[in-house]
C-alpha positions as CSV (number, residue, x, y, z in Angstrom):
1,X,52.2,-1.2,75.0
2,X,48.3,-2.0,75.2
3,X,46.0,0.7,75.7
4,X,42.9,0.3,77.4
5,X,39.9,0.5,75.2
6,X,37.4,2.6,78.0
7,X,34.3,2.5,77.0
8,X,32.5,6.3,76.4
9,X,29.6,7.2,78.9
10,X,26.0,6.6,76.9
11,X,24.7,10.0,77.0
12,X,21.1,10.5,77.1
13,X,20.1,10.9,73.5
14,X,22.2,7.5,72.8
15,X,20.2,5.8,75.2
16,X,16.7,6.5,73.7
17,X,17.8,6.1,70.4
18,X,18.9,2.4,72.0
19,X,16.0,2.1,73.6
20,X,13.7,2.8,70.4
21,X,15.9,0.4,68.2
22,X,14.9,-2.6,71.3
23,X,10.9,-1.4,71.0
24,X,11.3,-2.1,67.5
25,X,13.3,-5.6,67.6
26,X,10.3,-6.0,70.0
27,X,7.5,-5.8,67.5
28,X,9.5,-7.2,64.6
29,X,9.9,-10.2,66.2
30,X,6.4,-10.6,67.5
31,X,5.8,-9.6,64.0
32,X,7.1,-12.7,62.7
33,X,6.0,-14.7,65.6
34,X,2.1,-13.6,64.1
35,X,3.1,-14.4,60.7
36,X,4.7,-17.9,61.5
37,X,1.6,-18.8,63.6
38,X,-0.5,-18.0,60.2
39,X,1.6,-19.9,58.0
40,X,1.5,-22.7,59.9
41,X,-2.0,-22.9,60.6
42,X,-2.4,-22.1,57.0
43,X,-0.1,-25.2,56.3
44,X,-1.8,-27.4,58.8
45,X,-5.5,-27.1,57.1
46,X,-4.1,-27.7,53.7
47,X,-2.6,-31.1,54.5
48,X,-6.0,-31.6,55.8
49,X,-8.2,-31.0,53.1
50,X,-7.5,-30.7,49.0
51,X,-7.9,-27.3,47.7
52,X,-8.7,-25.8,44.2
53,X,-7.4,-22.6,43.5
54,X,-9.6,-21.2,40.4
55,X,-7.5,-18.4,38.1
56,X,-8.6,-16.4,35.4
57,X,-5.8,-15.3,33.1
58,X,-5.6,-11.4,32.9
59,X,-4.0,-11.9,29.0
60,X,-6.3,-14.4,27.4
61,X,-9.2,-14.8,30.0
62,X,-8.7,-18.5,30.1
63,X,-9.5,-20.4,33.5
64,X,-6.8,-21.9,35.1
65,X,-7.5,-24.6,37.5
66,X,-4.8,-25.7,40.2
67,X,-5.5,-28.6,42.5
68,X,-3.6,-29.2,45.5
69,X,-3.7,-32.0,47.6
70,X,-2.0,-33.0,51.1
71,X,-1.7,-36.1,52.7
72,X,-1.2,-36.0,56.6
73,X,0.5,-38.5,59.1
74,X,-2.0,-40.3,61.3
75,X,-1.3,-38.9,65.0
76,X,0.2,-41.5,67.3
């Protein structure tokens, strides 16, 4: 025979505990949505424009120089 799988009553400690886990999904994701928007505008000014980022190693004090360049689609 099948039993029937009831599901238990939320009691009220269950459901703020719920409810705290959603606020948090909340943020995270509007988290990511913050970082995603800064990555791509960070992304979108460097195909733009060459950069040169300027590092001094910490070992030998020696300047390290890295250029980068992007090259962007013309915009129909």
């Amino acid at each position: 025979m099948v039993e029937e799988n009831n599901p238990t009553p939320v009691t009220q400690e269950q459901g703020v505990d719920i409810e705290n886990i959603k606020r948090r999904l909340d943020m995270l994701d509007q988290r990511l949505d913050n970082i995603d928007s800064m990555v791509t505008a960070v992304a979108e000014r460097v195909m733009s424009q060459p950069i040169t980022l300027n590092i001094t190693c910490p070992h030998c004090g020696s300047n390290i120089e890295i250029a980068i360049i992007g090259t962007r689609k013309p915009k129909k």
